[in-house]
N, CA, C and O atoms as a CHARMM CRD file, in Angstrom:
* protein
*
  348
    1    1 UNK  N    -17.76200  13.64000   8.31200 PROA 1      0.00000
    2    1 UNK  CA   -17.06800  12.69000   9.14900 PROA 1      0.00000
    3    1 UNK  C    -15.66000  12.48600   8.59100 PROA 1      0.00000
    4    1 UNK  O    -15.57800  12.23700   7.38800 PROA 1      0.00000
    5    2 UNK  N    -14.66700  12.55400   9.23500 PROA 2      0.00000
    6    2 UNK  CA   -13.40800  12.06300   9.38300 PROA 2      0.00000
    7    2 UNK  C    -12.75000  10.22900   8.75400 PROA 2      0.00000
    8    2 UNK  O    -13.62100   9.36300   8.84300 PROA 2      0.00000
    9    3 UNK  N    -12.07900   9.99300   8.48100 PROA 3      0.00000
   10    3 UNK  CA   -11.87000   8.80400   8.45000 PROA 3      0.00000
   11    3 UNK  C    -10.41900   8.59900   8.07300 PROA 3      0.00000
   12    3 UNK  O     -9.92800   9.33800   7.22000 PROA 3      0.00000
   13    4 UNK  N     -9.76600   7.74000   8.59200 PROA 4      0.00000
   14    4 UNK  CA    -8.36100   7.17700   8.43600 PROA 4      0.00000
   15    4 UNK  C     -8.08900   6.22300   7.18900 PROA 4      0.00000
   16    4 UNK  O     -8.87400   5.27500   7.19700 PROA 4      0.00000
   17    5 UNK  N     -7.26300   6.20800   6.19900 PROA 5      0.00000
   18    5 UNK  CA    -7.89500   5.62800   5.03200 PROA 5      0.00000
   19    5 UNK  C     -5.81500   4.97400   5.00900 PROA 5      0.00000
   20    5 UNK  O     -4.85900   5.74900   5.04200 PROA 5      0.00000
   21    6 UNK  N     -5.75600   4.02100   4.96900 PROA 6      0.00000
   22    6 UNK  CA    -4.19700   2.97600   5.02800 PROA 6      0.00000
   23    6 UNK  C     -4.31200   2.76100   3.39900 PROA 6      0.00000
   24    6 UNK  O     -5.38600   2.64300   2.80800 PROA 6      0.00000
   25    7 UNK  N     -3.34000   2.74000   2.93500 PROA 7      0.00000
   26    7 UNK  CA    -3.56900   1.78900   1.05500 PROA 7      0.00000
   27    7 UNK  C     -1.79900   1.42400   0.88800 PROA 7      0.00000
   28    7 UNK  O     -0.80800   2.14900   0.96600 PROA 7      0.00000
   29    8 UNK  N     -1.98100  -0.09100   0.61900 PROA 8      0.00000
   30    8 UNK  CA    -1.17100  -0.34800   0.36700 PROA 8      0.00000
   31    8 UNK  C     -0.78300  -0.62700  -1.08700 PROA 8      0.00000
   32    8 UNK  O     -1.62000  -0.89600  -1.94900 PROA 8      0.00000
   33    9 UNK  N      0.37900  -0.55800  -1.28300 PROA 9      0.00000
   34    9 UNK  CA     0.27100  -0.67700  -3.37700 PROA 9      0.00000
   35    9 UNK  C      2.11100  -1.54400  -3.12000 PROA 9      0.00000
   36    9 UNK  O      3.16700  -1.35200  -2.51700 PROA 9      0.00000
   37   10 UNK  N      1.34500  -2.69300  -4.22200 PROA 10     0.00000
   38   10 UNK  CA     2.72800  -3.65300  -3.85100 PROA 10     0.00000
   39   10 UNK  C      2.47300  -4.03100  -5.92600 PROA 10     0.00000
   40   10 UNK  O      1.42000  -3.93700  -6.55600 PROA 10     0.00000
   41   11 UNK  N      3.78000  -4.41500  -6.42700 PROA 11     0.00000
   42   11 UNK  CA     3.69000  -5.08500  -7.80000 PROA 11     0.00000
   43   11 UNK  C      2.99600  -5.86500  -8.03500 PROA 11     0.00000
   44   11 UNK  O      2.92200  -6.68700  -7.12200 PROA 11     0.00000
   45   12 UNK  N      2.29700  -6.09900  -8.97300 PROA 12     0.00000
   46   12 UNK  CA     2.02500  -7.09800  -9.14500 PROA 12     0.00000
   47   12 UNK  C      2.67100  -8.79700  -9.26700 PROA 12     0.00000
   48   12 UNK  O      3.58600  -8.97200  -8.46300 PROA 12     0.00000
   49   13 UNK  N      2.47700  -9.52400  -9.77200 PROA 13     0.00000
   50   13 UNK  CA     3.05100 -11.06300  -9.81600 PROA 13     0.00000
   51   13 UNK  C      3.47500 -10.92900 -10.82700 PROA 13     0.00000
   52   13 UNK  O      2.69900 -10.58400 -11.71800 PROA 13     0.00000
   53   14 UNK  N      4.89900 -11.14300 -11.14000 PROA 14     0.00000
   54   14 UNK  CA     5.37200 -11.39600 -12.80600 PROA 14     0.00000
   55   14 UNK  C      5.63400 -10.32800 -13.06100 PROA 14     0.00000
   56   14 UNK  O      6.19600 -10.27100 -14.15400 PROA 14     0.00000
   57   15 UNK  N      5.46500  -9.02300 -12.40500 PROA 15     0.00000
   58   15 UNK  CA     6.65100  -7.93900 -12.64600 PROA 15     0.00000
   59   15 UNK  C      8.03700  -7.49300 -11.62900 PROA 15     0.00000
   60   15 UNK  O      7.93100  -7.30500 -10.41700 PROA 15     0.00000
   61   16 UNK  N      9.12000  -7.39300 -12.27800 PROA 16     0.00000
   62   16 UNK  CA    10.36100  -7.19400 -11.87900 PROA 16     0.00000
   63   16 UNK  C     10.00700  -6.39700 -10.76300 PROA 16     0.00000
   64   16 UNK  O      9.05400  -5.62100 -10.69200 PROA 16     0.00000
   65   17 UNK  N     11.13100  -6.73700  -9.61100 PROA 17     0.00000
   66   17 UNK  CA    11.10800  -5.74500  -8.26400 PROA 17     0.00000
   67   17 UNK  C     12.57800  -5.97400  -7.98400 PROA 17     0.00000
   68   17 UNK  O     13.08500  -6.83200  -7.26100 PROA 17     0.00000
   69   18 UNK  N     13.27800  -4.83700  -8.85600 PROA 18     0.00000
   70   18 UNK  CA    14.71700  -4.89000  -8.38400 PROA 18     0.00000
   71   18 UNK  C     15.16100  -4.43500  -7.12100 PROA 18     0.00000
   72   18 UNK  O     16.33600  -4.59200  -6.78700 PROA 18     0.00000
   73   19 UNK  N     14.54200  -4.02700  -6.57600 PROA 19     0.00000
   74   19 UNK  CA    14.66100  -3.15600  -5.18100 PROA 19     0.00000
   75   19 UNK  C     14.36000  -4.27800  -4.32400 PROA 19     0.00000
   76   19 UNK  O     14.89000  -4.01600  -3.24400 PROA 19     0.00000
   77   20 UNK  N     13.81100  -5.33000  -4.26400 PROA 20     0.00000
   78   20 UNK  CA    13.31500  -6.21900  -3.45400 PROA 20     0.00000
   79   20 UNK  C     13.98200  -7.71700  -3.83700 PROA 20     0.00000
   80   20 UNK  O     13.90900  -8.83400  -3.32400 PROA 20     0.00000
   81   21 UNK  N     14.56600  -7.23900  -4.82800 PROA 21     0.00000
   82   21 UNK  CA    15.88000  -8.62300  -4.91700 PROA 21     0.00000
   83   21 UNK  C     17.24800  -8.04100  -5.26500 PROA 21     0.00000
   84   21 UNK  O     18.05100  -8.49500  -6.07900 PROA 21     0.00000
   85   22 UNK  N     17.38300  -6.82800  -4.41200 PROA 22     0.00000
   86   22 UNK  CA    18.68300  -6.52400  -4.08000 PROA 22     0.00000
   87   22 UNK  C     19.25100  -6.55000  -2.39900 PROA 22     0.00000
   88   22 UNK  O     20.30900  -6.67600  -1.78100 PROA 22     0.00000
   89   23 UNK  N     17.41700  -6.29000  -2.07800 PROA 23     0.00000
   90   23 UNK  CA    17.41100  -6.54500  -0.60600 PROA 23     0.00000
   91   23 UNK  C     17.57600  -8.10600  -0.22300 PROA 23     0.00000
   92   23 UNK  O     18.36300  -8.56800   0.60300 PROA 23     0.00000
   93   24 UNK  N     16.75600  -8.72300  -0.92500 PROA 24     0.00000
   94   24 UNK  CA    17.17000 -10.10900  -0.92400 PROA 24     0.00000
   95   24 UNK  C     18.90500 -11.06100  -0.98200 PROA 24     0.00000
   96   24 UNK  O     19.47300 -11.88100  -0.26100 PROA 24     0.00000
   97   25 UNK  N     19.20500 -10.35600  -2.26000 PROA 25     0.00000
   98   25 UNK  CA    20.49200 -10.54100  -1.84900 PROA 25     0.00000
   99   25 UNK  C     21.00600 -10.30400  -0.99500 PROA 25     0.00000
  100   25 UNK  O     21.53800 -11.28700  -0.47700 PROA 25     0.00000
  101   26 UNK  N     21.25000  -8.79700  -0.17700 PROA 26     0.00000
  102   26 UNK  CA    22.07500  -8.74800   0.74000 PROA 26     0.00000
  103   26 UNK  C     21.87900  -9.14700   1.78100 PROA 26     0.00000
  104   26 UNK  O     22.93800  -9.36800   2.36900 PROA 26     0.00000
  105   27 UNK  N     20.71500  -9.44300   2.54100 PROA 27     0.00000
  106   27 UNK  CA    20.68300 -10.04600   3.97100 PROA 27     0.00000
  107   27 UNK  C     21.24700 -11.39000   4.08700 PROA 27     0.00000
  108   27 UNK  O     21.01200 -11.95200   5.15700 PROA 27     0.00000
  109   28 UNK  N     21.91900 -12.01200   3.24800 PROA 28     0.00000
  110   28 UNK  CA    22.87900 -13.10600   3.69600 PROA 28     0.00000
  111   28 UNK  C     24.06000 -12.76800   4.36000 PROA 28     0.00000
  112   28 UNK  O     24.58100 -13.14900   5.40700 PROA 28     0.00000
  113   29 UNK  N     24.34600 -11.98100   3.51800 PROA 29     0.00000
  114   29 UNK  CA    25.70100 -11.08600   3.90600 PROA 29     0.00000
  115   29 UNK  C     25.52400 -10.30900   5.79900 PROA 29     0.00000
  116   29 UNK  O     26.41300 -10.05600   6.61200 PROA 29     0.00000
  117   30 UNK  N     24.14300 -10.15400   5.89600 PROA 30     0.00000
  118   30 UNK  CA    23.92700  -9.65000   7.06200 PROA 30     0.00000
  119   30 UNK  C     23.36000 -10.62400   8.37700 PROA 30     0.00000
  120   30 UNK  O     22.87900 -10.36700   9.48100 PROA 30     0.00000
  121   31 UNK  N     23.63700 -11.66300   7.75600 PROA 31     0.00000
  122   31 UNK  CA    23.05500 -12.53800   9.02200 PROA 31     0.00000
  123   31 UNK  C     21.97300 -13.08400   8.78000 PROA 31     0.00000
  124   31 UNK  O     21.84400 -14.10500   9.45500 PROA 31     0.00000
  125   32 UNK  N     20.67400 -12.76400   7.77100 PROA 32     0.00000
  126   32 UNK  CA    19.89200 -13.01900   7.99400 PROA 32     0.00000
  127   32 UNK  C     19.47500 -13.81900   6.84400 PROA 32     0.00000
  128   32 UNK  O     19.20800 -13.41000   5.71400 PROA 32     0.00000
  129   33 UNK  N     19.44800 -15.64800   7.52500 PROA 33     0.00000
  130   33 UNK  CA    19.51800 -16.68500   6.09300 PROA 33     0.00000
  131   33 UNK  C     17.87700 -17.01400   6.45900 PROA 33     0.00000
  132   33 UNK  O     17.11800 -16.62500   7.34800 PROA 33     0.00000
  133   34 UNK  N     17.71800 -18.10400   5.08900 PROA 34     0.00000
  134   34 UNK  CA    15.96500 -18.18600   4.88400 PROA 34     0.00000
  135   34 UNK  C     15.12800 -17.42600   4.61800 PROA 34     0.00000
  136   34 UNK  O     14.02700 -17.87300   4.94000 PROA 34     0.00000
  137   35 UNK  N     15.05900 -15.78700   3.86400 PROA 35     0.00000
  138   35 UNK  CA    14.43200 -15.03800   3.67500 PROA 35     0.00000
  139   35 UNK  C     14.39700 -15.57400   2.04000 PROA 35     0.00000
  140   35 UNK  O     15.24900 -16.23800   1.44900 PROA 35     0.00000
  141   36 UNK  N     12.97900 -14.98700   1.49000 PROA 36     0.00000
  142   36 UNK  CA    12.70800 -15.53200  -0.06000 PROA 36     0.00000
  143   36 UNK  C     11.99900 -14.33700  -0.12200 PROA 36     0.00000
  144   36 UNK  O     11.81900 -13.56500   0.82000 PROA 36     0.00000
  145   37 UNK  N     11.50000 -14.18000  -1.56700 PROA 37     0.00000
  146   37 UNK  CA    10.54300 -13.75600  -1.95000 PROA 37     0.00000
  147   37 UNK  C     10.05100 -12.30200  -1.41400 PROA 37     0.00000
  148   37 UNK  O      8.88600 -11.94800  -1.23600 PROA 37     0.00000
  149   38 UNK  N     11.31500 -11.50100  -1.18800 PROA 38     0.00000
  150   38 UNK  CA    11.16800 -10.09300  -0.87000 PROA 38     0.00000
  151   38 UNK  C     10.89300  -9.26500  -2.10600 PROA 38     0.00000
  152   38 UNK  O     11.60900  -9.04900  -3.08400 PROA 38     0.00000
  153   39 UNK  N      9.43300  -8.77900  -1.75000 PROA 39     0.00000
  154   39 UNK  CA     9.16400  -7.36100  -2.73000 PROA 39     0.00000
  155   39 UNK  C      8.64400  -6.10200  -1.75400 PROA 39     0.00000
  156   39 UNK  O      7.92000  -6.20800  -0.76400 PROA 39     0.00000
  157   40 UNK  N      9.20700  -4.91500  -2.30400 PROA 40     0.00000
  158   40 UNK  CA     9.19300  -3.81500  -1.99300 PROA 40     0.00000
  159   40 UNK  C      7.97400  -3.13900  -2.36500 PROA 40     0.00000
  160   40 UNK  O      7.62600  -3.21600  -3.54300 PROA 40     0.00000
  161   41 UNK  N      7.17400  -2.39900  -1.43200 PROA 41     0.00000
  162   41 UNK  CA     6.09600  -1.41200  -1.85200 PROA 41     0.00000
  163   41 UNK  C      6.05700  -0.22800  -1.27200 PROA 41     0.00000
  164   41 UNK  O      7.04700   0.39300  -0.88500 PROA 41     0.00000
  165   42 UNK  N      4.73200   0.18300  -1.17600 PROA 42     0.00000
  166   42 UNK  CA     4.67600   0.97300  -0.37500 PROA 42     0.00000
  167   42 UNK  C      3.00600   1.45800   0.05500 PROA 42     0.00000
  168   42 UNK  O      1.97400   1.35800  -0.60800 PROA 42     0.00000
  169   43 UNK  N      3.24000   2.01100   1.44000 PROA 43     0.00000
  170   43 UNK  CA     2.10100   2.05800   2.17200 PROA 43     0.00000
  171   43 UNK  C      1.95100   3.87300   2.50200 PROA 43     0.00000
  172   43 UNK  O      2.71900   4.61100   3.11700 PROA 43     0.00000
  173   44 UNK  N      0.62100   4.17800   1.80200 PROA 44     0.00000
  174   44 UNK  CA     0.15900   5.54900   2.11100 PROA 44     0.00000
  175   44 UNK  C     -0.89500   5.46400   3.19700 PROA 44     0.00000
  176   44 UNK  O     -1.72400   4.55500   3.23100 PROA 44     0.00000
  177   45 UNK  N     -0.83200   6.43400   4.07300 PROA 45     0.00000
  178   45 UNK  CA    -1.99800   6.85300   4.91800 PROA 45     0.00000
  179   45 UNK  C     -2.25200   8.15100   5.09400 PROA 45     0.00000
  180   45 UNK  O     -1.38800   8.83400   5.64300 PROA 45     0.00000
  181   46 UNK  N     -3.27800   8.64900   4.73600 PROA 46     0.00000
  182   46 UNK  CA    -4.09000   9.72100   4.39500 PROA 46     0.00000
  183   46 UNK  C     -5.76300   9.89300   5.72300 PROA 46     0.00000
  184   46 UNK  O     -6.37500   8.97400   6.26800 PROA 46     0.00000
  185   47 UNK  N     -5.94700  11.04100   5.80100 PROA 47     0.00000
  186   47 UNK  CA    -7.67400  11.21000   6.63000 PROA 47     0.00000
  187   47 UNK  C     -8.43400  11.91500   5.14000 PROA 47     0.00000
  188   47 UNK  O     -8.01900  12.79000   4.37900 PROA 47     0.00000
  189   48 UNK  N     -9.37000  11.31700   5.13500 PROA 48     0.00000
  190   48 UNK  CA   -10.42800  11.70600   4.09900 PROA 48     0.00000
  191   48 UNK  C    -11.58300  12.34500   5.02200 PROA 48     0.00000
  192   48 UNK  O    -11.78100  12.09900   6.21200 PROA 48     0.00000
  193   49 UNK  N    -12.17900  13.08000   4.32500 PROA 49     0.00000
  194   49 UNK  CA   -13.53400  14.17800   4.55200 PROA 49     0.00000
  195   49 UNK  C    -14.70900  12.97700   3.99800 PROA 49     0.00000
  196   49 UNK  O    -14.63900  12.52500   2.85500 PROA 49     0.00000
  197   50 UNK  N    -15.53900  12.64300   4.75900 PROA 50     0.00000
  198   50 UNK  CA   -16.43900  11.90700   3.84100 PROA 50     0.00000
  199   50 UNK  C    -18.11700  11.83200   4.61500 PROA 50     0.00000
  200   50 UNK  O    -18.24500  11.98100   5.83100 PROA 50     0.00000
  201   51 UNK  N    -19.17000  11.61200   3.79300 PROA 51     0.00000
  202   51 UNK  CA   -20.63400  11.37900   5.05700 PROA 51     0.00000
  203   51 UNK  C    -20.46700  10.16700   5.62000 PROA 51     0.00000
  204   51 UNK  O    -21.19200   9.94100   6.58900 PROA 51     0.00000
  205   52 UNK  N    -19.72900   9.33700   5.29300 PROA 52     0.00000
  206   52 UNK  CA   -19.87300   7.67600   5.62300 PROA 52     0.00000
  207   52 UNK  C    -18.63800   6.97800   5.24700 PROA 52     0.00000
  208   52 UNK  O    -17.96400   7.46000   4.33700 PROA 52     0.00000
  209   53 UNK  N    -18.23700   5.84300   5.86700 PROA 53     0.00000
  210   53 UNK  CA   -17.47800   4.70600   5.54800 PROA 53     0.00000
  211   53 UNK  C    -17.90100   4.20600   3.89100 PROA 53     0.00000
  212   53 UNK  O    -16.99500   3.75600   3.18900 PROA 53     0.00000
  213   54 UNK  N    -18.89500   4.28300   3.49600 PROA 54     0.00000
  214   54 UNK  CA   -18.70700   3.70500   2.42800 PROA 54     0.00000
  215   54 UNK  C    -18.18900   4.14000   1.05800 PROA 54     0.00000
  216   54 UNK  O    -17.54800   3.62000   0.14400 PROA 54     0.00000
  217   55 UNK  N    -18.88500   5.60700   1.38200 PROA 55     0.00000
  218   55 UNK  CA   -18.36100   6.78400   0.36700 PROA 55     0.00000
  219   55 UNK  C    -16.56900   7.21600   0.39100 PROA 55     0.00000
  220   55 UNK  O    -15.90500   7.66200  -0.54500 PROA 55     0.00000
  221   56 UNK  N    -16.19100   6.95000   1.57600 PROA 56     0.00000
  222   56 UNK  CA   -14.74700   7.07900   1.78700 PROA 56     0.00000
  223   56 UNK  C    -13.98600   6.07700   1.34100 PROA 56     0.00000
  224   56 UNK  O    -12.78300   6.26200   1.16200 PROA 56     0.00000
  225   57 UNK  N    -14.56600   4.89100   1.10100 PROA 57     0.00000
  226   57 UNK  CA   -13.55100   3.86700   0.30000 PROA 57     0.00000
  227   57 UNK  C    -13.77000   4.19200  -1.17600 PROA 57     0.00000
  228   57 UNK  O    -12.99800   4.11700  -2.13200 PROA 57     0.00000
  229   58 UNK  N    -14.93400   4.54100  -1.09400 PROA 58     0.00000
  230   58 UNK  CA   -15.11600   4.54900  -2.96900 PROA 58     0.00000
  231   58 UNK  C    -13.95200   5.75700  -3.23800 PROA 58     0.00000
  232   58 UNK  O    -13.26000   5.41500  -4.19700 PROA 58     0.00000
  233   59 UNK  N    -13.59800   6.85200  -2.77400 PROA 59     0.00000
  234   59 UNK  CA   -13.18400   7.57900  -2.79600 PROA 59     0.00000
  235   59 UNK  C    -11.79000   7.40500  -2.86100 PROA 59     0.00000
  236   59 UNK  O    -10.98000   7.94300  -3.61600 PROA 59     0.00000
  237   60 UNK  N    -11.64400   6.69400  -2.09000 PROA 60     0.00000
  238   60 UNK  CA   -10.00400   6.16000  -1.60000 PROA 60     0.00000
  239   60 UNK  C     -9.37100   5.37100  -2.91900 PROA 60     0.00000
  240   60 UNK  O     -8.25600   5.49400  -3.42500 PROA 60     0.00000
  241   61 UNK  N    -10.75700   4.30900  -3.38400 PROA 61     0.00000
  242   61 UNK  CA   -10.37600   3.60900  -4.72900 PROA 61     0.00000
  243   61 UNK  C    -10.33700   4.75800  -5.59200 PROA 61     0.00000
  244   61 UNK  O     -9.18600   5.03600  -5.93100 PROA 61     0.00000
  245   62 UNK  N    -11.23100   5.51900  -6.05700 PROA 62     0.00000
  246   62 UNK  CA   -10.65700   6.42600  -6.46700 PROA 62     0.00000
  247   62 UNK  C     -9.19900   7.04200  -7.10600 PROA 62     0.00000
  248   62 UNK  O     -8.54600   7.02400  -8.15000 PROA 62     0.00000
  249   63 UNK  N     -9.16400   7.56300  -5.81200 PROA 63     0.00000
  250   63 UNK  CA    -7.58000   7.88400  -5.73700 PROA 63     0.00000
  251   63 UNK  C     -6.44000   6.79400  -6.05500 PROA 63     0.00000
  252   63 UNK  O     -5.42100   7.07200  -6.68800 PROA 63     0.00000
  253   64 UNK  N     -6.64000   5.93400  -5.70700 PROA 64     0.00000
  254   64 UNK  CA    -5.36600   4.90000  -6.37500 PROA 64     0.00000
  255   64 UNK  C     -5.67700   4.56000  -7.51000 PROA 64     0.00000
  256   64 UNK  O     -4.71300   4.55600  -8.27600 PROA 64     0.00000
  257   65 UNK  N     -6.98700   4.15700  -8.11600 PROA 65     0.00000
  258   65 UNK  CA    -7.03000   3.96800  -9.74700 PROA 65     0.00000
  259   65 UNK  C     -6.68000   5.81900 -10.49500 PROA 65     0.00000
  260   65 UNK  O     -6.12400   5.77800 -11.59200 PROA 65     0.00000
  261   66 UNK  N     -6.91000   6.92000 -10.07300 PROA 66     0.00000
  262   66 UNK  CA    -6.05700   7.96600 -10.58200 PROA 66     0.00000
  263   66 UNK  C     -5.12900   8.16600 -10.25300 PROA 66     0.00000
  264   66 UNK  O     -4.42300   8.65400 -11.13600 PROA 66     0.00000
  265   67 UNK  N     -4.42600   7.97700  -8.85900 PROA 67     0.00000
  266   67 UNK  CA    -3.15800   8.70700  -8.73700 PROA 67     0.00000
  267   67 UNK  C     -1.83200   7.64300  -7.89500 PROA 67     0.00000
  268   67 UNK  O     -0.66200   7.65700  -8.27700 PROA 67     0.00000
  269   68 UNK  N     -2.20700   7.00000  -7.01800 PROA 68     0.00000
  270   68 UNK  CA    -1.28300   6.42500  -5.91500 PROA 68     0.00000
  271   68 UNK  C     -0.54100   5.01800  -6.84800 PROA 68     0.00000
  272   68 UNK  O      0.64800   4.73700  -7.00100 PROA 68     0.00000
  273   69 UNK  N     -1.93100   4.25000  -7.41400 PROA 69     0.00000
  274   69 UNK  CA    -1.18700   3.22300  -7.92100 PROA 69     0.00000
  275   69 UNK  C     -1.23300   2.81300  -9.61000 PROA 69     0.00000
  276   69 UNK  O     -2.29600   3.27100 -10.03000 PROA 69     0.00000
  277   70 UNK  N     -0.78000   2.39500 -10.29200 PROA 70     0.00000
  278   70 UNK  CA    -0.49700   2.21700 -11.50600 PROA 70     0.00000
  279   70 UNK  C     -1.20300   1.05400 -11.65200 PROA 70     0.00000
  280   70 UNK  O     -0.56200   0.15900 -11.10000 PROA 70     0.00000
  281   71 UNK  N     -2.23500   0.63100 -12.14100 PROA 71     0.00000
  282   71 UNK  CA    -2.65300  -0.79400 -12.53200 PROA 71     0.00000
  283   71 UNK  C     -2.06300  -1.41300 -13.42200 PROA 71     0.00000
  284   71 UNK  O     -2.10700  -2.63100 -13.25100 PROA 71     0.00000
  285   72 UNK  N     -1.42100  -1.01900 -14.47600 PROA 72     0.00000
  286   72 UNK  CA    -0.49400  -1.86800 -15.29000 PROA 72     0.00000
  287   72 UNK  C      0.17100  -2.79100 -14.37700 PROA 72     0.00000
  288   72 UNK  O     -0.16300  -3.96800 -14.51200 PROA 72     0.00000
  289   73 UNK  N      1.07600  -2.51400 -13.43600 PROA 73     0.00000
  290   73 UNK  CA     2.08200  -3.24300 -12.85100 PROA 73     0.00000
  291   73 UNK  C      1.60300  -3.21200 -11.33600 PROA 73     0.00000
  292   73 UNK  O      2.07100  -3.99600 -10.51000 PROA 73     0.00000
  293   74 UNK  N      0.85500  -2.46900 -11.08900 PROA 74     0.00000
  294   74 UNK  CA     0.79500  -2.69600  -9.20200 PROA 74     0.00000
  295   74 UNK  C     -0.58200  -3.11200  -9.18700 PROA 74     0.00000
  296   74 UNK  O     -1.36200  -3.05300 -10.13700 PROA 74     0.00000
  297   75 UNK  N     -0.88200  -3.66500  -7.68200 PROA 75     0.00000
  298   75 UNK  CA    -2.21200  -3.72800  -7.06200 PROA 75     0.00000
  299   75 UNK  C     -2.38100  -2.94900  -6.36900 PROA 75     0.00000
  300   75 UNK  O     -1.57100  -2.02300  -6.41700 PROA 75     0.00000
  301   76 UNK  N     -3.35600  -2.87600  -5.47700 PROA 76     0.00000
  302   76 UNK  CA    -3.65000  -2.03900  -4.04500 PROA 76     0.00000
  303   76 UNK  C     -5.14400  -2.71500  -3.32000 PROA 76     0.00000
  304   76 UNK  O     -6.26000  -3.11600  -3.65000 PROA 76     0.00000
  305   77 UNK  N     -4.34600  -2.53200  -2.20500 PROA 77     0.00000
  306   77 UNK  CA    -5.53300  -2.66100  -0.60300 PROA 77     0.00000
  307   77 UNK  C     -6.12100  -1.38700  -0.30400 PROA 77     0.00000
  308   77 UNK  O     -5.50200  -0.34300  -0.09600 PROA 77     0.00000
  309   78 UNK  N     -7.47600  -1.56800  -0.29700 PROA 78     0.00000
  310   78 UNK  CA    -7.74700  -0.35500   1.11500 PROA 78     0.00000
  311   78 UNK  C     -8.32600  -0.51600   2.08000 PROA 78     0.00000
  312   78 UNK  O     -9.29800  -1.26800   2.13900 PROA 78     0.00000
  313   79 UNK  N     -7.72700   0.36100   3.38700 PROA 79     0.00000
  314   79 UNK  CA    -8.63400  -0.06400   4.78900 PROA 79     0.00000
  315   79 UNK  C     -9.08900   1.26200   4.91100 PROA 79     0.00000
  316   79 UNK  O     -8.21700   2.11600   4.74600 PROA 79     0.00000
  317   80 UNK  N    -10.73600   1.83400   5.26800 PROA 80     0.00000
  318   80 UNK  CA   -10.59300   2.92400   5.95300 PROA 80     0.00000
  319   80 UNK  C    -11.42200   2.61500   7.45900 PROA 80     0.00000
  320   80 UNK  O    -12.03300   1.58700   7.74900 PROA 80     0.00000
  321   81 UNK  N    -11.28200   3.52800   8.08300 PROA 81     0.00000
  322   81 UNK  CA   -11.88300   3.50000   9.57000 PROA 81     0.00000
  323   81 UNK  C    -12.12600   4.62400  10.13700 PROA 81     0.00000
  324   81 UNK  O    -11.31000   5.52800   9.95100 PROA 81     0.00000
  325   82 UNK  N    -13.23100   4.85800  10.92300 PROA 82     0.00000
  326   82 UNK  CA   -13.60900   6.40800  11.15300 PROA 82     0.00000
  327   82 UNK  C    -12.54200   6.60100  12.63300 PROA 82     0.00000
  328   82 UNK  O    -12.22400   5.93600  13.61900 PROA 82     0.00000
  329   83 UNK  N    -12.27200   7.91000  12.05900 PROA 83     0.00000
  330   83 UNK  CA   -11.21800   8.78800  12.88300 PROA 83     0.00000
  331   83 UNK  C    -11.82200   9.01400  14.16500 PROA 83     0.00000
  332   83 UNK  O    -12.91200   9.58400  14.13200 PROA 83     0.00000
  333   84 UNK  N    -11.27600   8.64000  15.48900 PROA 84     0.00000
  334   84 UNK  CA   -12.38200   9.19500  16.77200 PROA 84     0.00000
  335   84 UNK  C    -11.12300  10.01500  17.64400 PROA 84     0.00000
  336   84 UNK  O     -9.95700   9.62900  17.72500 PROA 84     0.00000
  337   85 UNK  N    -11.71500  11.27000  18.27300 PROA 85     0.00000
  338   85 UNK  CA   -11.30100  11.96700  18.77100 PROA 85     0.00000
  339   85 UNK  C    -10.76100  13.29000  18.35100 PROA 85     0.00000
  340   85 UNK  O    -11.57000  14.14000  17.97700 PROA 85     0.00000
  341   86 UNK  N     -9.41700  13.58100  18.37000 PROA 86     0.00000
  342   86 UNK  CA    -8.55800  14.70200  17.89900 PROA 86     0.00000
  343   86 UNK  C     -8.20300  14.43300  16.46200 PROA 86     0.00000
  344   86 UNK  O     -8.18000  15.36200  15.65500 PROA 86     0.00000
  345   87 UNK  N     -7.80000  12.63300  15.95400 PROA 87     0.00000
  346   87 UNK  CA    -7.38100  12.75000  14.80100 PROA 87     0.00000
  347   87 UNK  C     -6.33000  12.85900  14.34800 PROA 87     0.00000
  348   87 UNK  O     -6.19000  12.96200  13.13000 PROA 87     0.00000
């Protein structure tokens, strides 16, 4: 079975995100006041080969505790959902 697998990986709390308070800074400059607390991540989406939904998340965790995300400094989400149709 097929499955659609989303993971998001954002810093953790209490580590630096210069990329997300440079963006912060500049949207004043652009019009856009009242924004706080911008951090930058990033979002992978991948289709996994799997017998089941359940085996495909384990799998998915997997992969971000070896490769996508860094636990020192990041977290991560995962959603998966079975793929229907073409895919």
């Amino acid at each position: 079975m097929r499955f659609s697998v989303v993971v998001e990986v954002s810093g953790l709390e209490g580590i630096a995100d210069p990329e997300g308070q440079t963006i912060e800074r500049a949207l004043p400059a652009l019009g856009f006041e009242g924004v706080a607390d911008v951090r930058v991540g990033k979002l992978i989406r991948l289709h996994l080969e799997a017998p089941d939904e359940a085996t495909a998340y384990e799998r998915a965790e997997e992969l971000c505790r070896h490769l996508l995300a860094n636990p020192v400094i990041e977290r991560y989400e995962v959603a998966v959902s079975p793929l229907t149709g073409a895919g």
